[in-house]
Each structure stands twice: as structure tokens, then as C-alpha cells.
C-alpha positions as CSV (number, residue, x, y, z in Angstrom):
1,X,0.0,0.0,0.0
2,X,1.5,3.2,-1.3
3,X,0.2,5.3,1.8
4,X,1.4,7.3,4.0
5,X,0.0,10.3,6.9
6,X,2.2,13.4,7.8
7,X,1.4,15.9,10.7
8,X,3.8,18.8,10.8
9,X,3.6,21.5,13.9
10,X,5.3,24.5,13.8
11,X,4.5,27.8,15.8
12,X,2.9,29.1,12.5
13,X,1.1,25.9,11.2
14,X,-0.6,22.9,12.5
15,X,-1.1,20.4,9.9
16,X,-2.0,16.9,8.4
17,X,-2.2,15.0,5.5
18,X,-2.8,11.5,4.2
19,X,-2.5,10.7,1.0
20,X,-2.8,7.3,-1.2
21,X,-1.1,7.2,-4.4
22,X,-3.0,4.8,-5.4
23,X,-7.0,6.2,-5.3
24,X,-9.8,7.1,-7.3
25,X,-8.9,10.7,-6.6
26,X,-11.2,11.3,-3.2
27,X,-10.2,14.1,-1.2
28,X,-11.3,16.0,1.7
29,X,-9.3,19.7,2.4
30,X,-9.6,22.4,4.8
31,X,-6.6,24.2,5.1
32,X,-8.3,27.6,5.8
33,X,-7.5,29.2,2.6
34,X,-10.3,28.9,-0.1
35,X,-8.8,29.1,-3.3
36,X,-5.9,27.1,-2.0
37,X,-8.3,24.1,-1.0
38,X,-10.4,24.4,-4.7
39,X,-6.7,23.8,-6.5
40,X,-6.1,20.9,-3.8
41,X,-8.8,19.0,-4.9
42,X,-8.1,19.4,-8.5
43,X,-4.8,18.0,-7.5
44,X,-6.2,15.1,-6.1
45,X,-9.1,14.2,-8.4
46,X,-7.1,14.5,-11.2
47,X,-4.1,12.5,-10.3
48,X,-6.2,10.0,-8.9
49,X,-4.5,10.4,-5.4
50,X,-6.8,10.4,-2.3
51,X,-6.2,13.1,-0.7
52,X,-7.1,14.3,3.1
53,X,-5.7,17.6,4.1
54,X,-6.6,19.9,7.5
55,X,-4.3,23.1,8.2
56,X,-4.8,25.6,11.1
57,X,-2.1,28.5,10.7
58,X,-1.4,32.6,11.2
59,X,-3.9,33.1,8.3
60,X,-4.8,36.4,10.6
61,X,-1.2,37.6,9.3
62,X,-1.3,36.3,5.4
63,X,-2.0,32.9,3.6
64,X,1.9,32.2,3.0
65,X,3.2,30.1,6.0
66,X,0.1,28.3,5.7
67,X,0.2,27.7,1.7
68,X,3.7,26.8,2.5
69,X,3.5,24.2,5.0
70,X,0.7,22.4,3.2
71,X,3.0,21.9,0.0
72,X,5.6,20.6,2.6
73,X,3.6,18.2,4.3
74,X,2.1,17.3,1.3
75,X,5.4,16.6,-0.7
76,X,6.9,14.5,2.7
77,X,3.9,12.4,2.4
78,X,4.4,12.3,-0.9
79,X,7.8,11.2,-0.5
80,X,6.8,8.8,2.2
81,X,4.2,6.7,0.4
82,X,6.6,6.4,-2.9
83,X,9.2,4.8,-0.6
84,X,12.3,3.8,-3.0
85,X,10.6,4.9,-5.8
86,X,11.1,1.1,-7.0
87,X,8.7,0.5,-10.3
88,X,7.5,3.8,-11.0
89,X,7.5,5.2,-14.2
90,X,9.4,8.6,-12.4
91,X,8.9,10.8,-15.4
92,X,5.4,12.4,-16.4
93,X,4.2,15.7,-18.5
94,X,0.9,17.4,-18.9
95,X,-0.5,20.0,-21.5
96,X,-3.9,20.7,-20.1
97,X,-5.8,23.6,-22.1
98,X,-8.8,25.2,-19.9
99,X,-10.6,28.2,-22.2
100,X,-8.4,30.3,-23.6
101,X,-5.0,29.4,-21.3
102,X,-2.7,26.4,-21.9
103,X,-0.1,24.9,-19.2
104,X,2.3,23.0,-20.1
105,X,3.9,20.7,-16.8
106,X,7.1,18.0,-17.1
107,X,8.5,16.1,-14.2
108,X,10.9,13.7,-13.0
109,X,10.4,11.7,-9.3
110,X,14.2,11.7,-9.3
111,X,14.8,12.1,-5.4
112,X,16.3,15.3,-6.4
113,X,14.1,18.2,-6.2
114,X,13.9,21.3,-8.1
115,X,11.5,24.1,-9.5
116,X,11.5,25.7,-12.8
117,X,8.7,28.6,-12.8
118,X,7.5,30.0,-15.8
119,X,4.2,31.4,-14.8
120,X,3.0,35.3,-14.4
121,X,0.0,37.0,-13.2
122,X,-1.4,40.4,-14.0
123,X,-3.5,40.4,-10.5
124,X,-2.1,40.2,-7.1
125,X,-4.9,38.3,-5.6
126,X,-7.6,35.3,-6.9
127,X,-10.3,35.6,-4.0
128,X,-8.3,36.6,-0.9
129,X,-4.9,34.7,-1.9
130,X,-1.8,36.2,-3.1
131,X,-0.9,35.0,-6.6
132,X,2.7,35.2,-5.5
133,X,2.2,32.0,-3.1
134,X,1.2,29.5,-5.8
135,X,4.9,29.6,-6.5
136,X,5.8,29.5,-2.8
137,X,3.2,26.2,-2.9
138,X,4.8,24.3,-6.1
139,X,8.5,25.4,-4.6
140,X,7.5,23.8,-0.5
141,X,5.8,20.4,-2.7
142,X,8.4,20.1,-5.5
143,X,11.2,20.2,-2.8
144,X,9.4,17.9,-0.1
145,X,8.7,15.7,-2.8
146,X,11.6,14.7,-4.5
147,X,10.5,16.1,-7.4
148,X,12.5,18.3,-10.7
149,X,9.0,20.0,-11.9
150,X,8.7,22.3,-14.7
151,X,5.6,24.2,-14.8
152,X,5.1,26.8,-18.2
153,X,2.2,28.8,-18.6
154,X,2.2,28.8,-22.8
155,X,-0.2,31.8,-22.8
156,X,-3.9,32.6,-21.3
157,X,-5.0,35.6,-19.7
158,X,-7.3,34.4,-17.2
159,X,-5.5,34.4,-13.9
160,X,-8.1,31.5,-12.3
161,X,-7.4,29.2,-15.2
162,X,-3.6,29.8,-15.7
163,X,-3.6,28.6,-12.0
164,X,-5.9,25.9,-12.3
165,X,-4.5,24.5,-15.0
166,X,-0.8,24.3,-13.8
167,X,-2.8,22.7,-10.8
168,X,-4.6,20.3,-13.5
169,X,-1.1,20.0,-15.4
170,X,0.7,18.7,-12.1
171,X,-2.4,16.1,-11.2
172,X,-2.2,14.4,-14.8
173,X,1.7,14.5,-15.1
174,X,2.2,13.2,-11.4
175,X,-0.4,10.1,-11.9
176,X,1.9,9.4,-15.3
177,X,4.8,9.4,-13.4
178,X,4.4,7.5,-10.4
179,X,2.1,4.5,-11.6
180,X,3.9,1.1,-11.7
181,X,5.6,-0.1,-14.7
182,X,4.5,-3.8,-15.2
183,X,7.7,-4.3,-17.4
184,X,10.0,-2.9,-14.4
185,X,8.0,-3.2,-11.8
186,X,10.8,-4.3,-9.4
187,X,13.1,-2.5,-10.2
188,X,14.3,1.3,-9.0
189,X,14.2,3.3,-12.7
190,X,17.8,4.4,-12.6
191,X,21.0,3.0,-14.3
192,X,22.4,3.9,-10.4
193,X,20.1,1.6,-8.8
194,X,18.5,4.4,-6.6
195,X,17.0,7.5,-6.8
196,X,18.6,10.8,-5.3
197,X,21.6,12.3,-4.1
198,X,24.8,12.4,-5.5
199,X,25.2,8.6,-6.1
């Protein structure tokens, strides 16, 4: 069982997740930030990864420690549930249209995390978030995860839908990736024999 449950307590943040990487995409998410728990379910129904998230955090400041901490305890669950990565197909990618945007997302479960960010907004806020944290969110996840992610917004001008569908872009390109490869399914999918690091 590809599970795992994270709770993470900080003097900002009080969260947990469980997460199954191998659902039918069921979710349930209150993190205290709307617009945060509408992309969060995206995430999880289109992955196909259940998905249970509850946050409590300094949201009487701002929404960033709190959209922060969720993509870390996200991403260590994450990372938790794929153990040694053994049998997964570790590379996905996405081009999800929605209306008149397109989103273009690429990854690699390599154990060695990093975030290329080619997304802009012309509005500071969608509802009461900052746009500036869904960066702050794919940066905490990427990193906690294990995961080299490149998200590209190709063009759209609706700042909802060039959000949701980096969101949607992420879901498809992380249920590609981390399925089990039937041909390999015992084996880590590296020519070093494991995933991450320096080795």
C-alpha cells in the first residue's frame, strides 16, 4: 500500500495529510484558505490520489506560512508513500488547455528536487490569496517531494485558469509518473540503482 499520513507543527502551522497514491482521486481539504483548498482537490481528483488535508495556521497575518506548510507536508507524504521509488515510471508531463490558457507541466520523481517557474500573473490576488504564493506552494511540494518540476504557462490571460491548470497539469503529469511499470516493476528506474543524491 503506497500510503502514508504526515502531521507537521510549527508555531505558524498545524497540519496533516494523508495521502494514497494509489485512489480514485477522493479528497477531503480544509486548510483555511479557499482558493488554495479548490486547486487541492483538483490535484487530487485529477491524479487519482486520495487526498485528506486539514491546516490551522497565522492566516490572521497572510495565507503564506500556511500555503507553505501544506506543500511541505504534502510533498513528505508524498515522498513517504513512494518509498524507493522502486517501479514507478518517475517521469510524467501534462498540456492541459482550460478556455483560452494552456499549461504546459514536465517532471521527474528523481529524489532530487527542483523548480522551474514560468508562470506570471497580472493580478495580485484570486479571491483573498496572493498569486505570489502558488509559486511559494509548487516550490515547498516540488522540494518535499523529490520532485525536478517544470511548470510553463504557454499563454492565457485568465488568472483563475492559468492557475488551475498548472494545478490540473501537475495532477495528470504526477499520476503518469508515479504508476507502476509492469515491465519494471521491481526495479528502482535508474541506471544507479536508486533514486537521489549524488550517487
Amino acid at each position: 500500500m503506497r500510503t502514508a499520513t504526515i502531521a507537521r507543527k510549527t508555531k505558524e502551522t498545524e497540519i496533516s495529510v494523508t495521502i494514497d497514491l494509489d485512489g480514485t482521486g477522493q479528497y477531503q481539504v480544509s486548510t483555511g484558505v479557499g482558493f488554495l483548498d479548490h486547486m487541492l482537490e483538483q490535484l487530487s481528483r485529477h491524479s487519482l490520489i486520495d487526498l485528506t488535508v486539514t491546516a490551522k495556521g497565522d492566516t490572521h497575518i497572510d495565507f503564506h506560512h500556511t500555503t507553505e506548510d501544506v506543500g511541505i507536508a504534502i510533498g513528505e507524504a508524498f515522498t513517504k508513500a513512494l518509498g524507493d521509488r522502486k517501479g514507478i515510471r518517475r517521469y510524467g508531463d501534462a498540456l492541459i488547455p482550460m478556455d483560452e490558457t494552456l499549461t504546459r507541466v514536465a517532471l521527474d520523481c528523481s529524489n532530487r528536487p527542483y523548480l522551474i517557474w514560468k508562470v506570471k500573473f497580472t493580478r495580485d490576488k484570486l479571491g483573498e490569496m496572493d498569486t505570489e504564493l502558488f509559486k511559494e506552494w509548487f516550490q515547498a511540494f516540488a522540494q518535499a517531494g523529490g520532485i525536478t518540476l517544470h511548470v510553463e504557462n504557454l499563454y492565457g490571460e485568465n488568472n483563475h485558469h492559468i492557475v488551475e491548470s498548472s494545478y490540473k497539469a501537475l495532477a495528470r503529469a504526477l499520476r503518469a509518473a508515479i504508476e507502476i511499470d509492469p515491465r519494471a516493476a521491481a526495479a528502482v528506474p535508474s541506471t544507479k540503482g536508486v533514486l537521489g543524491g549524488t550517487l
